[in-house]
TORVOMI-178927 format. One record per residue (C-alpha): x, y, z negated; residue in three letters. Coordinates in pm, whole numbers, plus 50000, padded with zeros to 5 digits. Example, Ala and Ser with C-alpha at 12.3 -4.5 7.8 and 13.67 -1.06 7.14 Angstrom:
2
east=51230	north=49550	up=49220	mipa=ALA
east=51367	north=49894	up=49286	mipa=SER
***
This chain:
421
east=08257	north=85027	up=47778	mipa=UNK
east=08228	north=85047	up=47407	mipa=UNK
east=08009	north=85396	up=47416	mipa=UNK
east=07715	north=85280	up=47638	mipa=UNK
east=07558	north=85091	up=47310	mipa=UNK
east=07539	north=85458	up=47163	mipa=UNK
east=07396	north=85620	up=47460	mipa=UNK
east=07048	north=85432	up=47473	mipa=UNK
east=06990	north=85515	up=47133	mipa=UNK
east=07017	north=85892	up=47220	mipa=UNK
east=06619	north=86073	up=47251	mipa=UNK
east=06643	north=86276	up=47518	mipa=UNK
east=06312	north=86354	up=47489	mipa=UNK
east=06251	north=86252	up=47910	mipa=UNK
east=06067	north=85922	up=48012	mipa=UNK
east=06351	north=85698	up=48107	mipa=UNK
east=06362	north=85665	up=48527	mipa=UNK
east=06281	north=85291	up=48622	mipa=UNK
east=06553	north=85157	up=48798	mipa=UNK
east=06324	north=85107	up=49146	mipa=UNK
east=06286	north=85478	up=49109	mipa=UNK
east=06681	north=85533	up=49090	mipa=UNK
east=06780	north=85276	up=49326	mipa=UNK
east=06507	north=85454	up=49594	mipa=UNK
east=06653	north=85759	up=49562	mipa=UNK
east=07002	north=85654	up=49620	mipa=UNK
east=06888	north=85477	up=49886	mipa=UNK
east=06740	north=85839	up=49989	mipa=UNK
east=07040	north=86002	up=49973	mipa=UNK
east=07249	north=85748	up=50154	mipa=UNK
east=07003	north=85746	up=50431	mipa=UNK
east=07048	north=86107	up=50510	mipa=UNK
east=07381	north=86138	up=50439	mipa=UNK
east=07442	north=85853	up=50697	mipa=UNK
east=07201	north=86011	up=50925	mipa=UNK
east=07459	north=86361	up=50913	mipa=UNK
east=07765	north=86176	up=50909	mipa=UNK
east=07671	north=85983	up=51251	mipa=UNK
east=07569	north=86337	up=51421	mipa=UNK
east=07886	north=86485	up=51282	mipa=UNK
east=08062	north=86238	up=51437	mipa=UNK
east=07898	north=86169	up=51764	mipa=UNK
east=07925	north=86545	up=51768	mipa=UNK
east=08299	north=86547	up=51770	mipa=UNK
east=08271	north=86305	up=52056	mipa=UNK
east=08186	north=86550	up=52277	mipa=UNK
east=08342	north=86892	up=52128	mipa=UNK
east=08577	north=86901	up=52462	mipa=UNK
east=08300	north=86883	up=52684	mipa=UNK
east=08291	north=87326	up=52754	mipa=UNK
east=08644	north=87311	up=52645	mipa=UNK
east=08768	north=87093	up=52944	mipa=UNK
east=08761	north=87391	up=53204	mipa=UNK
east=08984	north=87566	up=52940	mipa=UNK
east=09253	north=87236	up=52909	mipa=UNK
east=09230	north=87279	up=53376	mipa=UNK
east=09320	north=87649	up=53327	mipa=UNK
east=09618	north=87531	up=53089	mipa=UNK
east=09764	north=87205	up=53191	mipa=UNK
east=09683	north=87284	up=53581	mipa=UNK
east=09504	north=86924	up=53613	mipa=UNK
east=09222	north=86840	up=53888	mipa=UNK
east=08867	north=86726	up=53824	mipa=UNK
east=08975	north=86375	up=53853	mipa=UNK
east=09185	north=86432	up=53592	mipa=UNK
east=08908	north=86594	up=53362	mipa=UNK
east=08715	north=86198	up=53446	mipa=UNK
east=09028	north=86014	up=53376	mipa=UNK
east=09032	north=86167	up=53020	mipa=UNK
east=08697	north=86108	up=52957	mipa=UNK
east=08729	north=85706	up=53064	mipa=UNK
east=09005	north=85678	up=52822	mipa=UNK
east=08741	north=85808	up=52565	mipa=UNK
east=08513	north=85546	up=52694	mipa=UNK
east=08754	north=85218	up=52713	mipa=UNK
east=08825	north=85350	up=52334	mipa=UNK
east=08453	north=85304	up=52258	mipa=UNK
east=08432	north=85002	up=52465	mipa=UNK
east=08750	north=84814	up=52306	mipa=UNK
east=08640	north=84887	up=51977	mipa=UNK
east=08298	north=84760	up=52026	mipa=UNK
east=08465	north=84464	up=52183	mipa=UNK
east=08657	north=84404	up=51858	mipa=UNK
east=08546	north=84545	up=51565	mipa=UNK
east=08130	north=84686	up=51624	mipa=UNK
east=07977	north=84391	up=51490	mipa=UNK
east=08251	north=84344	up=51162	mipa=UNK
east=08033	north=84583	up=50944	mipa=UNK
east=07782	north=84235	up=50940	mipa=UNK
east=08066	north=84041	up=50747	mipa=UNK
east=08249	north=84360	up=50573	mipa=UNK
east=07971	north=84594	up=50502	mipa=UNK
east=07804	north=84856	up=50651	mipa=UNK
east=08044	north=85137	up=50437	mipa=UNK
east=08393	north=84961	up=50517	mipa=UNK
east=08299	north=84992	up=50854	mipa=UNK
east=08142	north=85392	up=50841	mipa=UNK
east=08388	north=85548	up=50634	mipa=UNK
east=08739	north=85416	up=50838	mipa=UNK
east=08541	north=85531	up=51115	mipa=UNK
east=08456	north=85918	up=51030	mipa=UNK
east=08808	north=85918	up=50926	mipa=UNK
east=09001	north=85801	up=51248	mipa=UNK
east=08784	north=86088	up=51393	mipa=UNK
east=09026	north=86326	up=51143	mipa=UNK
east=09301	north=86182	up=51281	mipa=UNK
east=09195	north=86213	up=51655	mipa=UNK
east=09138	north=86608	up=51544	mipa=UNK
east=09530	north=86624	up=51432	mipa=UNK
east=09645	north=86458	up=51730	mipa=UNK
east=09423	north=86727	up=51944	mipa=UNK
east=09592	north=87007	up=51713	mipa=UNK
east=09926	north=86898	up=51681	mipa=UNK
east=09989	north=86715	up=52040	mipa=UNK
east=09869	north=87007	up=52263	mipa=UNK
east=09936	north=86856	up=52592	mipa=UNK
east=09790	north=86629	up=52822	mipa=UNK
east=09941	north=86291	up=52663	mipa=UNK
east=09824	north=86424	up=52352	mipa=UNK
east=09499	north=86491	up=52479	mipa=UNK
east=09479	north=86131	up=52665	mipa=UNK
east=09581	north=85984	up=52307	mipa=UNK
east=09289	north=86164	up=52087	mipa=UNK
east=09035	north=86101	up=52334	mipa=UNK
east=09085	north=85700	up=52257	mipa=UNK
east=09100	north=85765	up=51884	mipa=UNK
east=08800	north=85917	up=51917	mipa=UNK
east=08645	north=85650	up=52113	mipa=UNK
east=08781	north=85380	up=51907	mipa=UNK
east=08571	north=85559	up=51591	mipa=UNK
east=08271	north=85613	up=51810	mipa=UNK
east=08261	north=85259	up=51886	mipa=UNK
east=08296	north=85154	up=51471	mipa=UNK
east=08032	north=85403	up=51445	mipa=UNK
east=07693	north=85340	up=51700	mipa=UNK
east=07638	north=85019	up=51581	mipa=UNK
east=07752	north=85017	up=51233	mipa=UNK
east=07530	north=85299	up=51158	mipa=UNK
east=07215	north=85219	up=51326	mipa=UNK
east=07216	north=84909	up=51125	mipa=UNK
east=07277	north=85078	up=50823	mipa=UNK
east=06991	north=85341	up=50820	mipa=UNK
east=06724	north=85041	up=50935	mipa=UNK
east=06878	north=84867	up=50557	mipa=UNK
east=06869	north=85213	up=50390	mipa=UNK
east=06544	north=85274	up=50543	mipa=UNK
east=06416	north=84953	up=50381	mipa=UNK
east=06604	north=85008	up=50034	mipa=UNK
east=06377	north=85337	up=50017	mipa=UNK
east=06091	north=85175	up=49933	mipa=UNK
east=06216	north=84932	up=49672	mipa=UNK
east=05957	north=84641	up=49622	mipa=UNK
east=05709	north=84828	up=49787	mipa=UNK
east=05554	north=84628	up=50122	mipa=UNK
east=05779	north=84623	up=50417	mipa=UNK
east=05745	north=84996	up=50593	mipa=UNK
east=05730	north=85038	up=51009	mipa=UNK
east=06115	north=85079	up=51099	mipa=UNK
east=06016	north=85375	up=51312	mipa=UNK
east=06177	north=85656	up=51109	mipa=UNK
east=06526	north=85471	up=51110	mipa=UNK
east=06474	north=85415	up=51468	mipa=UNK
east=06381	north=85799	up=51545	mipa=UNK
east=06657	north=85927	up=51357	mipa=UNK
east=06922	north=85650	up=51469	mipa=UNK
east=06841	north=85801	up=51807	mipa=UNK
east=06841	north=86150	up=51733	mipa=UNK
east=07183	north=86149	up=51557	mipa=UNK
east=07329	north=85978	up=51829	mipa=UNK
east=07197	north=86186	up=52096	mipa=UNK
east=07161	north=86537	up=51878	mipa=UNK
east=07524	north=86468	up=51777	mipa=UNK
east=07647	north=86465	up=52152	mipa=UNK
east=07455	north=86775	up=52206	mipa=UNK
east=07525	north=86929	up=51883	mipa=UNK
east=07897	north=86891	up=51942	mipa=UNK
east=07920	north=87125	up=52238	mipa=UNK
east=07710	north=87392	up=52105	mipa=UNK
east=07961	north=87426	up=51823	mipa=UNK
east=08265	north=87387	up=52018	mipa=UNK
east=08131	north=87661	up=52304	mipa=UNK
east=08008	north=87904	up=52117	mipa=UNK
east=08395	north=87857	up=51877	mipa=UNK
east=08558	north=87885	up=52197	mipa=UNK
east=08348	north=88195	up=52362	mipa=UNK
east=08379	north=88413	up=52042	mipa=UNK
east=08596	north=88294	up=51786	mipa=UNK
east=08964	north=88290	up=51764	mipa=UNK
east=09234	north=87953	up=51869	mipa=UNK
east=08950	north=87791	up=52076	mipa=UNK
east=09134	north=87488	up=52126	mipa=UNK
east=09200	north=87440	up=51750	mipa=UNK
east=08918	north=87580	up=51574	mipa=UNK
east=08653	north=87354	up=51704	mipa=UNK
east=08880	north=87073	up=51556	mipa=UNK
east=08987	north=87221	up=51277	mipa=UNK
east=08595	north=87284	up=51172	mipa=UNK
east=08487	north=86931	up=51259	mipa=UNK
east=08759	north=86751	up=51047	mipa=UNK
east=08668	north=86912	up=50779	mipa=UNK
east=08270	north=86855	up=50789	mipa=UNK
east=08417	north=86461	up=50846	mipa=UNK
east=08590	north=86434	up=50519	mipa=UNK
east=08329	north=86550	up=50306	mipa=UNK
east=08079	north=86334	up=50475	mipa=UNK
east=08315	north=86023	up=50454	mipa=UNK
east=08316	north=86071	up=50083	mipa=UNK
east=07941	north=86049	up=50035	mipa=UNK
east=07862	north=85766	up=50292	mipa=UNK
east=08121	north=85634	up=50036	mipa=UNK
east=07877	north=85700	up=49731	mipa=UNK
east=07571	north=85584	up=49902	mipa=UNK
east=07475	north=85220	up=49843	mipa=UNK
east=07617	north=84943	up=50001	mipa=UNK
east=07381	north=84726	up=50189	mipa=UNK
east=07481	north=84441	up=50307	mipa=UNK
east=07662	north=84172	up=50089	mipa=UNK
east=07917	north=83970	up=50238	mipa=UNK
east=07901	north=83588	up=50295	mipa=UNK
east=08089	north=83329	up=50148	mipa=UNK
east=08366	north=83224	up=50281	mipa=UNK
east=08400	north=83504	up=50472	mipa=UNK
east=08334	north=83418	up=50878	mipa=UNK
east=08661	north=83441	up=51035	mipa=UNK
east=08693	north=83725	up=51262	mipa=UNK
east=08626	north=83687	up=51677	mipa=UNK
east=08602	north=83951	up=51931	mipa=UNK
east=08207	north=84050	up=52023	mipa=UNK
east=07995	north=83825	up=52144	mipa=UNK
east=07640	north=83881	up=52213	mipa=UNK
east=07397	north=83661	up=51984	mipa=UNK
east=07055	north=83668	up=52146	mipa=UNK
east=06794	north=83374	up=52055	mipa=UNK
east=06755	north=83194	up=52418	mipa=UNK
east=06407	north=83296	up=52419	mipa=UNK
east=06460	north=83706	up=52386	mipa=UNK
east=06753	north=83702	up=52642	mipa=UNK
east=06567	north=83845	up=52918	mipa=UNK
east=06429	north=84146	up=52736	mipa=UNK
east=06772	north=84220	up=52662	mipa=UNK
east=06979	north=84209	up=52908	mipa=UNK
east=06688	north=84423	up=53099	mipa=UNK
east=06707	north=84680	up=52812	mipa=UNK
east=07057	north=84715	up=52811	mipa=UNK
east=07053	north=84761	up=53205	mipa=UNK
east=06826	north=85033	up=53143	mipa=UNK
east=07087	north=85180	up=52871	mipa=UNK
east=07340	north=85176	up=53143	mipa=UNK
east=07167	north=85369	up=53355	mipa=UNK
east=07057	north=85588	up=53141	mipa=UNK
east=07400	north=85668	up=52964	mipa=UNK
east=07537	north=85715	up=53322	mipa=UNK
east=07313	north=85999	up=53325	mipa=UNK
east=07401	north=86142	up=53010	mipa=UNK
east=07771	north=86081	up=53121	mipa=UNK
east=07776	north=86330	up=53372	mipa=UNK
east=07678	north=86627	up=53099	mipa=UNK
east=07926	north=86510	up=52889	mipa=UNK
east=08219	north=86542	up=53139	mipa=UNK
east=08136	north=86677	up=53515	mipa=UNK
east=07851	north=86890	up=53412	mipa=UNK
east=08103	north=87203	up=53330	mipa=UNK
east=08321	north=87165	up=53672	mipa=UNK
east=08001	north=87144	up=53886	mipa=UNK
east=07910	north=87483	up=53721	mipa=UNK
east=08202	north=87630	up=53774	mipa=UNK
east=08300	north=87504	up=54095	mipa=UNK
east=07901	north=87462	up=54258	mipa=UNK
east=07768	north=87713	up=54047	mipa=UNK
east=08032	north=87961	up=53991	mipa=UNK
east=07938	north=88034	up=53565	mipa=UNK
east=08267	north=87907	up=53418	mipa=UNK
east=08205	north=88053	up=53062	mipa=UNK
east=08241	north=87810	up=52764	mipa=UNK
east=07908	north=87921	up=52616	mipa=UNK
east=07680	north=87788	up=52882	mipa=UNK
east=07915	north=87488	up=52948	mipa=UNK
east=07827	north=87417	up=52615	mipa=UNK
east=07458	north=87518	up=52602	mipa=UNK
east=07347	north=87328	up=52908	mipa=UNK
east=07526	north=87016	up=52765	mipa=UNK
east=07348	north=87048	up=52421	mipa=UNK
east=06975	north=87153	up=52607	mipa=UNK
east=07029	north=86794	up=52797	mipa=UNK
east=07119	north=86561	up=52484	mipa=UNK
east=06863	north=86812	up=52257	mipa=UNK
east=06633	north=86779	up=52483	mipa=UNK
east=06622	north=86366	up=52466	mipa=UNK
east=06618	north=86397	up=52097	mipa=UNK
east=06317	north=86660	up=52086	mipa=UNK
east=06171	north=86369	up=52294	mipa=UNK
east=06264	north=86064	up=52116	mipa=UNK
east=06107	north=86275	up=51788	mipa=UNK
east=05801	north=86395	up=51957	mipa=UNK
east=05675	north=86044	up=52092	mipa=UNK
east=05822	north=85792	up=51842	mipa=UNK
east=05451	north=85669	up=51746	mipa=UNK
east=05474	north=85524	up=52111	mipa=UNK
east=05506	north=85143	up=52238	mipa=UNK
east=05801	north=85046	up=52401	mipa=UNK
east=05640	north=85011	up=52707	mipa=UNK
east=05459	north=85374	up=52694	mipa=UNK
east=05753	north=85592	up=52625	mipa=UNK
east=05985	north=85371	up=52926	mipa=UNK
east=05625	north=85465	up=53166	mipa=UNK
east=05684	north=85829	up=53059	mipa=UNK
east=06058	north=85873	up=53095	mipa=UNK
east=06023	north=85771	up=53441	mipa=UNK
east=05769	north=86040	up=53511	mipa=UNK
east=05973	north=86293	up=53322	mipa=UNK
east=06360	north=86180	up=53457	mipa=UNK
east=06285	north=86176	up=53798	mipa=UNK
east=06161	north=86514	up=53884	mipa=UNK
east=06459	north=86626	up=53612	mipa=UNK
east=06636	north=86442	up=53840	mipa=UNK
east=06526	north=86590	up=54176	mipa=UNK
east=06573	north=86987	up=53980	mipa=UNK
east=06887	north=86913	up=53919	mipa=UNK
east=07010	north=86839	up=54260	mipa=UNK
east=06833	north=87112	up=54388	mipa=UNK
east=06995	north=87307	up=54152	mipa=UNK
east=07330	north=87223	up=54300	mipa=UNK
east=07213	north=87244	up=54652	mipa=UNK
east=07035	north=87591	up=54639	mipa=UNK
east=07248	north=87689	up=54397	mipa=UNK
east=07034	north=87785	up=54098	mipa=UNK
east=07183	north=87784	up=53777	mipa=UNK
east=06804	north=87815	up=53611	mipa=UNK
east=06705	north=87562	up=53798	mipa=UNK
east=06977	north=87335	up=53731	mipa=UNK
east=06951	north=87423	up=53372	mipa=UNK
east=06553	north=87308	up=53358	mipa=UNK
east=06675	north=87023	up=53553	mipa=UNK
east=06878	north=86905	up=53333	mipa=UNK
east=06638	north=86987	up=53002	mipa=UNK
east=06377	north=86712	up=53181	mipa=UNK
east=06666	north=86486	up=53285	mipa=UNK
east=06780	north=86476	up=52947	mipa=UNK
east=06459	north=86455	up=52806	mipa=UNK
east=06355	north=86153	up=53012	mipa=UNK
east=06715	north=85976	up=52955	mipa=UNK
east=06680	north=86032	up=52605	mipa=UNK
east=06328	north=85839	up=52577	mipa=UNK
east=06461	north=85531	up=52813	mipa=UNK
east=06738	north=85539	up=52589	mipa=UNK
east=06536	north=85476	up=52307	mipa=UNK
east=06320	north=85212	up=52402	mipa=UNK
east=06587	north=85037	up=52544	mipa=UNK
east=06763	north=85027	up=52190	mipa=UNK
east=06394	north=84923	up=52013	mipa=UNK
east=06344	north=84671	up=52298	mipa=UNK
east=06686	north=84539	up=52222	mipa=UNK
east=06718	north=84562	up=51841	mipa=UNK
east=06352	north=84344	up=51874	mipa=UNK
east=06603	north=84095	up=51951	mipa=UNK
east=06809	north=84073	up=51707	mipa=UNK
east=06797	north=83845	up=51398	mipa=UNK
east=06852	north=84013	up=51088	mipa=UNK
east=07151	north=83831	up=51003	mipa=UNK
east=07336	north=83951	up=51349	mipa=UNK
east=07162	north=84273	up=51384	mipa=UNK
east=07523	north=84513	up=51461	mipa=UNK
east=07633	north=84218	up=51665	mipa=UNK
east=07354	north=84265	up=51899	mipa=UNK
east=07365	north=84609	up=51891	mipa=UNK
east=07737	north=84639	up=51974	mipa=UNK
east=07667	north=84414	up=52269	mipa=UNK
east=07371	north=84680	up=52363	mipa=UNK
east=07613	north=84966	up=52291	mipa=UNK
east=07934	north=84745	up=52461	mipa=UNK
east=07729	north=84794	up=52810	mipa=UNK
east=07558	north=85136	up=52768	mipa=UNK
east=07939	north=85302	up=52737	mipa=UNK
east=08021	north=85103	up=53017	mipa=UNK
east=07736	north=85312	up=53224	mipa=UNK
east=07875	north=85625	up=53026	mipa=UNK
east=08250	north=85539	up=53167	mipa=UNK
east=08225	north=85335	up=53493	mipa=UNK
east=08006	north=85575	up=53739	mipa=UNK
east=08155	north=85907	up=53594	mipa=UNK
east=08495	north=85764	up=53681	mipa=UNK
east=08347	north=85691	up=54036	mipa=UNK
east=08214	north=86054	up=54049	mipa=UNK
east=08513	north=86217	up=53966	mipa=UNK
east=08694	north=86027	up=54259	mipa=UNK
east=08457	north=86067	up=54457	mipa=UNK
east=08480	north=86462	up=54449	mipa=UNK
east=08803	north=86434	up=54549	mipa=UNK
east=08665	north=86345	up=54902	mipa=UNK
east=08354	north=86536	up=54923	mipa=UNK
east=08148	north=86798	up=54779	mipa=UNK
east=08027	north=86743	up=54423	mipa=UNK
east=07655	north=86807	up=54574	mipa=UNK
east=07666	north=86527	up=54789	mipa=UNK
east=07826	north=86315	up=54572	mipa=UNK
east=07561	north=86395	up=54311	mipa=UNK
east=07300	north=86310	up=54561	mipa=UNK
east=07360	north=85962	up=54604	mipa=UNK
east=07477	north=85915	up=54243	mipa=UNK
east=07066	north=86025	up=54174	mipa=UNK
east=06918	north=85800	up=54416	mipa=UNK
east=07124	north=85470	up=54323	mipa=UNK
east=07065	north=85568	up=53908	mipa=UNK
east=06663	north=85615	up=53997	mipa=UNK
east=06682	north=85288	up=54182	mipa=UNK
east=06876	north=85074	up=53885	mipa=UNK
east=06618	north=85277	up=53619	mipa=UNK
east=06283	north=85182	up=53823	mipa=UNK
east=06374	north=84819	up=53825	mipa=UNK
east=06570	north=84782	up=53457	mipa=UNK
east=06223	north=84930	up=53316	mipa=UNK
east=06036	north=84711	up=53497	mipa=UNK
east=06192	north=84403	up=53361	mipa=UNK
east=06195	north=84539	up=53039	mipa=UNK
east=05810	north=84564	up=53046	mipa=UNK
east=05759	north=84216	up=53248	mipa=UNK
east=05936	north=84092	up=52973	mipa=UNK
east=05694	north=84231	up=52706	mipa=UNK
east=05417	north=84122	up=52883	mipa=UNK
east=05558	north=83784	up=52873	mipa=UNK
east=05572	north=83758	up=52520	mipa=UNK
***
């Protein structure tokens, strides 16, 4: 303490930096580090997605099974939303972020050192239960860091946090079994590697989410804890319980490339290599990224409009995919499917975020995020029992026609709702 007297009275000969100017750009570099560290780790999320037909070949389990383990990854996400999504609005957006990239690590040593089904079971909820720390936690803290950019400046349109909220989560899923396909295609131990890599990339992103700026300061007396609830003005309660309908449905769609998607190409379509189990997973959730990016100057109400005329036909190529079979066409299917998912996934998180008070803003977003894993858990499960009893192309079938009929008329509220603002 006693040498910062001598160090103002040292010339450096430099203009000293204002400390807006400083506090901007560590506001800077805490956005984008946040914005790595939640692809990173929505990215491990799915790294067993092209690795699951390897774990059938191994442990001799069914396709229900390969659904089974990916619910357990979803009642992870959903009990941790349920208890601890919205804390990071009491704690602090870092207490929150950093525990959660690290219980990834330790998911990725129970995947290395537990190589069995159990083992597997028991990662997959550790990973869910830092998922669900994560979604909410970290949209809310790139909108603050987002605003801490700009210092005093006037307010700025929340659009970029929103785009790149999005994108991370989304480009994270798809990013994750990209890496973890192309590990396990041409690289050595490919059901350690992929882990091995990840856990790595998560420890040195933990420790600079835990440099960047704090940004939210906690009350006091501290609020004592409760499990979620969802705190929604009276007024705005419509709009979101339409828009997180329309998250449901829409993360039942992404659901499917994040667990079925590389048993109906092996089985339906008969490609069983890791590299395009990967691929077509990360050209769905890329795909609804490229999107979000591409039209984020839109309106709510616009970009829900066009991911209906974009997710349907996806939709219909996809089947027909299945039914013809056509691996190209199943692969374009899926590139429009996940493009359109990926925009109704988006609005649905602006349309509900618009309803959030500042004050409860990862509270309301947990309860958004609570019900779009449900959609990501709940109908996958169904498929993957459902196969059991008849063919996947059937099944797939009516899963398209009842998620096209819960999308039309989510959307539709959502935009009645505007209207009735």
């Amino acid at each position: 303490m006693t040498s910062a007297p001598a160090l103002t009275h040292v010339d450096t000969g430099r203009p000293k930096e204002p400390p807006v100017q400083r506090s901007s750009r560590h506001h800077s570099f805490g956005f984008w580090v946040a914005a790595a560290a939640f692809l990173v780790n929505m990215g491990f999320s799915a790294v067993p997605t092209p690795l699951y037909a390897l774990y059938q070949q191994r442990d001799h389990f069914s396709t229900l099974m390969v659904t089974v383990v990916y619910a357990v990854y979803a009642i992870g996400v959903i009990g941790s939303l349920f208890l601890g999504g919205h804390v990071s609005d009491w704690v602090g957006r870092k207490r929150v972020f950093v525990p959660a990239l690290l219980i990834n690590v330790v998911s990725a040593l129970v995947f290395l050192f537990v190589p069995s089904l159990p083992g597997l079971l028991i990662a997959r909820v550790i990973t869910g239960i830092s998922v669900g720390l994560t979604t909410a936690t970290a949209t809310a803290y790139l909108a603050e860091l987002h605003v801490g950019i700009f210092g005093s400046e006037p307010p700025r349109s929340p659009r970029r946090a929103q785009v790149v909220a999005t994108a991370a989560n989304l480009g994270g899923i798809g990013v994750g079994p990209l890496a973890a396909g192309l590990l396990a295609q041409f690289a050595p131990q490919p059901l350690r590697l992929p882990y091995i890599v990840f856990a790595g990339v998560l420890v040195v992103l933990a420790l600079l989410v835990a440099a960047s700026p704090e940004t939210t300061s906690r009350p006091d007396p501290a609020p004592a804890w409760r499990p979620q609830r969802i705190a929604v003005p009276r007024a705005a309660r419509g709009a979101f319980f339409a828009a997180t309908a329309a998250g449901v449905a829409s993360f039942a769609v992404f659901g499917v490339f994040n667990s079925l998607a590389p048993s109906f190409l092996a089985g339906t379509l008969h490609e069983s290599s890791a590299a395009v189990a990967g691929a077509v997973a990360v050209a769905a959730f890329a795909a609804g990224a490229v999107a979000q990016i591409l039209l984020s100057r839109l309106g709510v109400n616009a970009t829900l409009r066009i991911s209906m005329a974009i997710l349907i036909p996806g939709l219909g190529l996809l089947i027909g995919g299945m039914w013809l079979p056509s691996l190209a066409m199943f692969v374009i299917g899926g590139v429009l499917t996940g493009a359109g998912a990926g925009l109704v996934f988006r609005g649905a998180l602006v349309a509900a975020g618009a309803a959030a008070p500042p004050e409860s803003r990862a509270e309301v977003l947990s309860g958004f995020f609570l019900g779009a894993y449900v959609g990501l858990s709940v109908p996958v499960l169904g498929l993957g029992i459902a196969t059991q009893y008849a063919p996947a192309r059937d099944v797939m079938l009516v899963f398209v026609a009842v998620v096209v009929v819960a999308l039309v008329a989510s959307i539709r509220a959502v935009i009645g709702a505007d209207r009735a603002k």
